[in-house]
C-alpha positions, 0 to 999 in steps of 0.5 A: 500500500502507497504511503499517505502524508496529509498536511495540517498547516492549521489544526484545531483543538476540538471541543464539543458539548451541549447545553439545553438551550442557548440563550443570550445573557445567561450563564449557559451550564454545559456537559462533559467536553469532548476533546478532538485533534481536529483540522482537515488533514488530522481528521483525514489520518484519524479516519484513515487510522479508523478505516484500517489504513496507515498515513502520517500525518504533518501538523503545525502546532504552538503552545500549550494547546499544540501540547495538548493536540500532540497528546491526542494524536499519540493517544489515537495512534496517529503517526506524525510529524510536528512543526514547531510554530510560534504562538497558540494553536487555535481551538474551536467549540462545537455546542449542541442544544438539547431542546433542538437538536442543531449544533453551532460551530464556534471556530477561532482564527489561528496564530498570526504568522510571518512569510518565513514560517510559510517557507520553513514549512514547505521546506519541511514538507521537501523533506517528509514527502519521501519516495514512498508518500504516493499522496499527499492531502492538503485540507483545511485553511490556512494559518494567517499571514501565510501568503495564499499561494501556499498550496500552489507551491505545495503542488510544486513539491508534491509533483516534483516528488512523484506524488499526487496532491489531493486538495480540500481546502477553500476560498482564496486558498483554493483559488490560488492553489490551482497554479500548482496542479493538484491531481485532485480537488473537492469542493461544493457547488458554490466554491465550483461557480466561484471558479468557473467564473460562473455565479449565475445559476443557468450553467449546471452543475456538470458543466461548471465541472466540465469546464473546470477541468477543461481549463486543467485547474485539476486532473480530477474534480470532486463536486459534493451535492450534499444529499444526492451524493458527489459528481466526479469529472475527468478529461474522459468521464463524468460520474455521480454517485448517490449515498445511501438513505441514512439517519443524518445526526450531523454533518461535521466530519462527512468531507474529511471521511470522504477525502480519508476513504477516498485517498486510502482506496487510490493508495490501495489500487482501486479504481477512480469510481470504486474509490469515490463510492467508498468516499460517499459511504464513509461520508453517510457513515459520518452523518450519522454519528455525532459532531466531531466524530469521523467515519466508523470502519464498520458503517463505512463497509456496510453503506459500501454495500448500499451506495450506488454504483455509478450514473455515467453522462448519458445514462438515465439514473436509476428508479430508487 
């Protein structure tokens, strides 16, 4: 099995709690914390680990905080590679209210950083990215003050090294990573017009996919569509794959599911369709679990099972 690196440049102590109803003004009295290493790439080794795969995993951490995010990894079994960053990892609060069930996301903004560390960083990655990684996934935002061509300079690297980048990120990140060819990007309906210059809602969806790899921003684009599942598109094949029907408790955690099962299935010799089926299945799988939990390795086989086989373009989709 092909070696997996996922990149963590801003990673998140998670915290996740309830309370029973969330009001203004009051001293709002909440349960037990749960305590998470979190942040795209992080969540990625963690689903990985879960779904019975290996990867190591690159993190920048700072403070006490970034202590105690390095402790979870190791309490996890996540192998990792750590980044000594000035100031404090930054953490984020997930609060579920009782009385309704819905989660609110608090997330704060990382340590403000100079250009240097961006270069001392990539420099790094120069290094861990060894003639074993096959792929790299880049997820998540970027720490502040990293210039936002960070990733397109990643994409550089991992070429350079005979990998492929696979890319999970958004806004001007995601917009100035494109320069450095990653062989794989997912992103959602909005963050597709937004590239394909297209914010009116005339063009479909499949042609903004169309259009995007026709302008070789990707070899692959992955578009989720939420609830009916992810179109993917190549220079020779557009596919969509719908999840199956399932009990959805929350939907933090389905993208980084999808990007672990995905990329743990490339890593394993299997096909682009067989691979992203995986993805939808470890995405339901996490939608059915609570906030901050990733994907189970026993849901995912068993809505494998159930998730639909792929709709080629010009195929009629399937009665459900």
């Amino acid at each position: 099995m092909g070696q997996i690196l996922t990149v963590t440049v801003n990673p998140s102590l998670d915290i996740t709690t309830s309370t029973a109803r969330l009001e203004p003004q009051r001293k709002l009295r909440c349960g037990p914390p749960v305590m998470d290493a979190g942040g795209g790439g992080a969540n990625v080794s963690r689903a990985i680990l879960e779904l019975g795969g290996e990867s190591r995993a690159f993190i920048g951490l700072g403070g006490n905080t970034g202590r105690q995010f390095a402790q979870l990894l190791r309490q996890a079994g996540v192998e990792y590679v750590e980044f000594p960053l000035p100031g404090e990892t930054r953490s984020s609060m997930t609060v579920m209210e009782e009385e309704t069930g819905l989660h609110y996301r608090f997330v704060l903004p990382g340590p403000e950083q100079s250009r240097n560390t961006g270069e001392e960083i990539l420099a790094e990655l120069d290094r861990a990215i060894d003639e074993k990684v096959r792929y790299v996934v880049a997820s998540g935002s970027l720490l502040p003050g990293l210039h936002s061509d960070f990733y397109a300079r990643l994409g550089d690297i991992v070429r350079w090294r005979g990998a492929k980048l696979i890319l999970d990120t958004h806004g001007e990140a995601l917009k100035q990573a494109l320069p450095g060819l990653p062989y794989l990007i997912r992103l959602n309906e909005i963050e597709a017009r937004e590239l394909a210059h297209e914010t009116e809602r005339d063009a479909s969806v499949a042609d903004l996919a169309r259009s995007l790899v026709g302008r070789k921003v990707s070899e692959v684009v992955v578009i989720g569509l939420g609830e009916r599942g992810s179109l993917v598109t190549t220079a020779e094949d557009q596919f969509s794959i719908a999840p199956p029907k399932v009990t959805v408790r929350s939907m933090v955690g389905a993208g980084d599911s999808y990007v672990a099962a995905l990329t743990l299935a490339l890593s394993r010799g299997w096909s682009l369709e067989a691979a992203n089926r995986y993805g939808v299945a470890a995405a339901a799988s996490a939608v059915t679990r609570e906030a901050t939990e990733l994907c189970s390795h026993e849901g995912t086989e068993e809505l494998f099972k159930l998730t639909g086989k792929p709709v080629h373009a010009g195929q009629e989709q399937p009665a459900a």
